[in-house]
C-alpha positions as CSV (number, residue, x, y, z in Angstrom):
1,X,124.4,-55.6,65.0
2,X,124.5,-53.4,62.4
3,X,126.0,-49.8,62.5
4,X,124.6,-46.7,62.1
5,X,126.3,-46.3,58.5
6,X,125.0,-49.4,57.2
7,X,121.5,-48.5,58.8
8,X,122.1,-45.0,56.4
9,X,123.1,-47.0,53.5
10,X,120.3,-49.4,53.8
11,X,117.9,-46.9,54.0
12,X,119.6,-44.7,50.7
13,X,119.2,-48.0,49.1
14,X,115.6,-48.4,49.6
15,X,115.1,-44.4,48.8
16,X,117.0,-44.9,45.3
17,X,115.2,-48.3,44.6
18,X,112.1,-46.2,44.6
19,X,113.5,-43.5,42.8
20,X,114.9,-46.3,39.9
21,X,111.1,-47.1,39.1
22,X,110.0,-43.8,39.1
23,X,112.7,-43.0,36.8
24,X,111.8,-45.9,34.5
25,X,108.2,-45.7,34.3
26,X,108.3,-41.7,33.2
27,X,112.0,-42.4,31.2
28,X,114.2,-40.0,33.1
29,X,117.2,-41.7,31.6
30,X,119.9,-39.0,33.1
31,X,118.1,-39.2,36.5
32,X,118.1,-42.9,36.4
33,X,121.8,-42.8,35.0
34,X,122.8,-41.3,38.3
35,X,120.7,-43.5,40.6
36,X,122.6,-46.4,38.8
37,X,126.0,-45.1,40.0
38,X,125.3,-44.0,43.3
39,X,123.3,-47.3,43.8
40,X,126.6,-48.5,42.8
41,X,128.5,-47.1,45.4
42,X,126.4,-47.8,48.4
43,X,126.3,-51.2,47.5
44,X,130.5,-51.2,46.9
45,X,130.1,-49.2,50.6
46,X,127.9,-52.1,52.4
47,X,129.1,-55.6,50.6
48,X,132.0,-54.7,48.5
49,X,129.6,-55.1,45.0
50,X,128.4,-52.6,42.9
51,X,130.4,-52.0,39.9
52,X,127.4,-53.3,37.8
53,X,125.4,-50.3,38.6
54,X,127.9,-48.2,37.9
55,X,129.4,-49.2,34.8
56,X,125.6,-49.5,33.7
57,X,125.4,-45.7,34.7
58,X,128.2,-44.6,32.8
59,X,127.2,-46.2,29.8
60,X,123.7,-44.6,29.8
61,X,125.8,-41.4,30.6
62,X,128.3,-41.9,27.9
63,X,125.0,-43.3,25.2
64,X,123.8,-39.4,25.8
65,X,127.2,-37.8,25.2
66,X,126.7,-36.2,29.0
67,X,130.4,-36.1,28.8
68,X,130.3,-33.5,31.7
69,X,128.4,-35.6,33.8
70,X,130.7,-38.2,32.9
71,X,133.5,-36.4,34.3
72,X,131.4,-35.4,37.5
73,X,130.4,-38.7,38.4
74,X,133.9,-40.6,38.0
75,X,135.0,-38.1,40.5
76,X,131.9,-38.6,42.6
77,X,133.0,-42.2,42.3
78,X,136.6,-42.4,43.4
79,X,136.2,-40.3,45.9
80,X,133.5,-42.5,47.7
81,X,135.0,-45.9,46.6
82,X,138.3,-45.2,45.9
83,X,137.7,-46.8,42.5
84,X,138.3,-45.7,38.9
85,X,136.3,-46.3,36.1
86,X,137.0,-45.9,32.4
87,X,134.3,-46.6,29.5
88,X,135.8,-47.8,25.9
């Protein structure tokens, strides 16, 4: 039986997997930066996976030189995985 945070996390994945295409079909690269990442960390949340969608997020972030957005989002990240990430 599933529990009623994986119900919400299932159903913030389907939201942002509907966001994602949105995002691609009319090129909201920034949007679709920060769907990657938060993507990331409901699926890091619900099986432990997920660093692919983030690290893909920061490096759209970080190909924009949204370095304040880059700071906002690592934050956003640790504090809801625990993890850090750094870009080279």
């Amino acid at each position: 039986m599933k529990s009623h945070l994986h119900n919400n996390i299932d159903s913030t994945l389907k939201y942002l997997d509907i966001a994602e295409n949105i995002c691609k079909e009319q090129r909201l690269y920034f949007q679709l930066a920060v769907i990657y990442i938060r993507k990331g960390i409901c699926l890091i949340n619900l099986t432990g996976k997920g660093k692919k969608e983030i690290e893909k997020g920061l490096n759209l972030m970080k190909m924009f030189d949204e370095n304040e957005a880059l700071i906002i989002l690592r934050q956003e990240i640790k504090i809801y995985t625990g993890l850090k990430f750094t870009l080279e």
